[in-house]
C-alpha positions in Angstrom: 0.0 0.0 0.0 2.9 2.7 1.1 4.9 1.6 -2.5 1.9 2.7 -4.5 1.2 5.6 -2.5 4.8 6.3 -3.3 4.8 5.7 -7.0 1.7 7.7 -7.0 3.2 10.6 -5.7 6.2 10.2 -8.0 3.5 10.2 -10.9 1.5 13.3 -9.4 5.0 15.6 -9.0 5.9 14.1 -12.8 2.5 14.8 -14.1 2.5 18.4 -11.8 5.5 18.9 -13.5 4.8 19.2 -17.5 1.6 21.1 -16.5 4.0 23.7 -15.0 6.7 23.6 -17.7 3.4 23.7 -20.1 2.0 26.2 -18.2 5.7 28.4 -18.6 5.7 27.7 -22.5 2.0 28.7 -22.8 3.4 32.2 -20.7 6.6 32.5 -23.6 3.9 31.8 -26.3 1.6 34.7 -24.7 4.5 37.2 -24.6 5.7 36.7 -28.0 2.1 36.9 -29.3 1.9 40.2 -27.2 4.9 42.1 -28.1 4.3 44.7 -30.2 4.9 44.4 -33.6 7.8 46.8 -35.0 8.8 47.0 -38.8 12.0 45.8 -39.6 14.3 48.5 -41.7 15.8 46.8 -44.7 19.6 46.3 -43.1 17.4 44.2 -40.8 16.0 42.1 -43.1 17.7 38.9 -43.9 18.8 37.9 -46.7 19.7 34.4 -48.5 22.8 33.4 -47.2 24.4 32.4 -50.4 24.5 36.2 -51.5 26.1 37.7 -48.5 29.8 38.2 -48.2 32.4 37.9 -45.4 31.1 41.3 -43.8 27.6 40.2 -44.1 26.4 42.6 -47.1 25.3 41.5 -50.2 27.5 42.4 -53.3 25.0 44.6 -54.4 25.3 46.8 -51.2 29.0 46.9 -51.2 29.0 48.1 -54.9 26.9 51.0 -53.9 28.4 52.0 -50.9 31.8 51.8 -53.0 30.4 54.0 -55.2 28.8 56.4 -53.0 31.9 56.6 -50.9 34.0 57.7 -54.3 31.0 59.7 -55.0 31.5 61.6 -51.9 35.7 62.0 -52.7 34.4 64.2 -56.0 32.0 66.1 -54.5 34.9 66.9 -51.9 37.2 67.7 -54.8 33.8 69.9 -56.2 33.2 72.1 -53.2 37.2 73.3 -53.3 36.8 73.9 -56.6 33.6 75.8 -56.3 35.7 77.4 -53.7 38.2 78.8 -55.7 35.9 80.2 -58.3 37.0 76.9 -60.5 33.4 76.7 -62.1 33.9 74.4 -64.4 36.4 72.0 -62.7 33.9 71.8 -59.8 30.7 70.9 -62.5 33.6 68.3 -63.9 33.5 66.8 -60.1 30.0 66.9 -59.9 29.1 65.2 -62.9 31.4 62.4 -61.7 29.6 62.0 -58.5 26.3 61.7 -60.2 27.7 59.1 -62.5 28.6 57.0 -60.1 25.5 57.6 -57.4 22.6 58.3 -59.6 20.2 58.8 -57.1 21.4 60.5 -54.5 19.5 63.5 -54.9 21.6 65.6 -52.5 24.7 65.1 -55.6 21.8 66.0 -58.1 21.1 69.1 -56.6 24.7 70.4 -56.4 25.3 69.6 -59.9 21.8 71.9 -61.1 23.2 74.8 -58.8 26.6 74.4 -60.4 24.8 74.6 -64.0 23.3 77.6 -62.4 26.4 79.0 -61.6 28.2 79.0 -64.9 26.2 82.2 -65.6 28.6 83.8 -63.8 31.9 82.6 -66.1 33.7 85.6 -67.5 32.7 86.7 -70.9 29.3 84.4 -70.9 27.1 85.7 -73.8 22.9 85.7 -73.3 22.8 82.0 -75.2 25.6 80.4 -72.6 23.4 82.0 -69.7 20.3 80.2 -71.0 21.7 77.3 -72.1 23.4 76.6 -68.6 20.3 77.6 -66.6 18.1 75.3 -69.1 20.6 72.3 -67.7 20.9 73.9 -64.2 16.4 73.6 -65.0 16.5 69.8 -66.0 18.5 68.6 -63.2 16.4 70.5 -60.7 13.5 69.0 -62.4 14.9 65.4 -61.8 15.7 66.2 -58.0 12.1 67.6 -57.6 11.2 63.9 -59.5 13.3 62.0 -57.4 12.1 63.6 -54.1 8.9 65.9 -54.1 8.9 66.4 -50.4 12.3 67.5 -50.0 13.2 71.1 -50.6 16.6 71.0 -52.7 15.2 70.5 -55.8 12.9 72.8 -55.8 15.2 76.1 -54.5 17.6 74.9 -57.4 15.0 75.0 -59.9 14.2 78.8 -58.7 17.4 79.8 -58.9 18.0 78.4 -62.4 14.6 79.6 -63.4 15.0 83.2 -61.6 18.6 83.5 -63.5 17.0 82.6 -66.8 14.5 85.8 -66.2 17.2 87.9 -65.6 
């Protein structure tokens, strides 16, 4: 009688026990169901890992930041140029950093208010006025395509189209 007692007991605190350990996992599940759910910004988002490399980007990314990075190193080279009164060495840089970062419309900007600024080369005749301010126009357009709701693009393009008034 005392040895079933016994194994009873033993079968109560085992059975006692996965309710409890249940009960916990049941709790964990709860919580994670509960947590608020947050959006995940795309560097958080993982990819396949076949197309990351050794510092976990993909090749893609490393390309671009490449890119921006040299991208940066012209528009550097630009803004001491510009500087210097070097107009068209700094549109030179500029150009270059648009080539290689397309849609930065920060780089885009500068290069329509460098357009702009060629009206002010020595000797420029009414035709090179309008025909700089005309580009200076188009690449303000594309930075007011690019982002509506940011204000560079749209202070370039009044500039260029308040020069080509004048």
């Amino acid at each position: 009688h005392l040895a079933n007692m016994q194994r009873g007991m033993a079968a109560l605190q085992q059975h006692g026990g996965r309710q409890q350990h249940g009960g916990q996992q049941q709790e964990g599940e709860q919580q994670q169901r509960q947590a608020p759910w947050r959006p995940r910004m795309p560097w958080q988002r993982q990819q396949p890992a076949g197309d990351r490399n050794a510092a976990g980007t993909t090749d893609k990314q490393h390309k671009a930041r490449r890119a921006s990075e040299a991208a940066r190193q012209w528009v550097e080279r630009g803004v001491i140029a510009e500087a210097k009164m070097e107009l068209r060495e700094a549109l030179s840089c500029y150009i270059n950093a648009v080539t290689l970062d397309p849609d930065d419309v920060e780089l885009i900007c500068r290069l329509a208010k460098q357009w702009s600024d060629l009206t002010y080369e020595d000797g420029a005749t009414v035709e090179h006025i309008q025909e700089v301010n005309a580009k200076a126009v188009e690449y303000a357009d594309r930075a007011i395509t690019m982002a509506p709701k940011s204000a560079g693009g749209y202070m370039a393009s009044c500039v260029s189209r308040g020069r080509l008034a004048l």
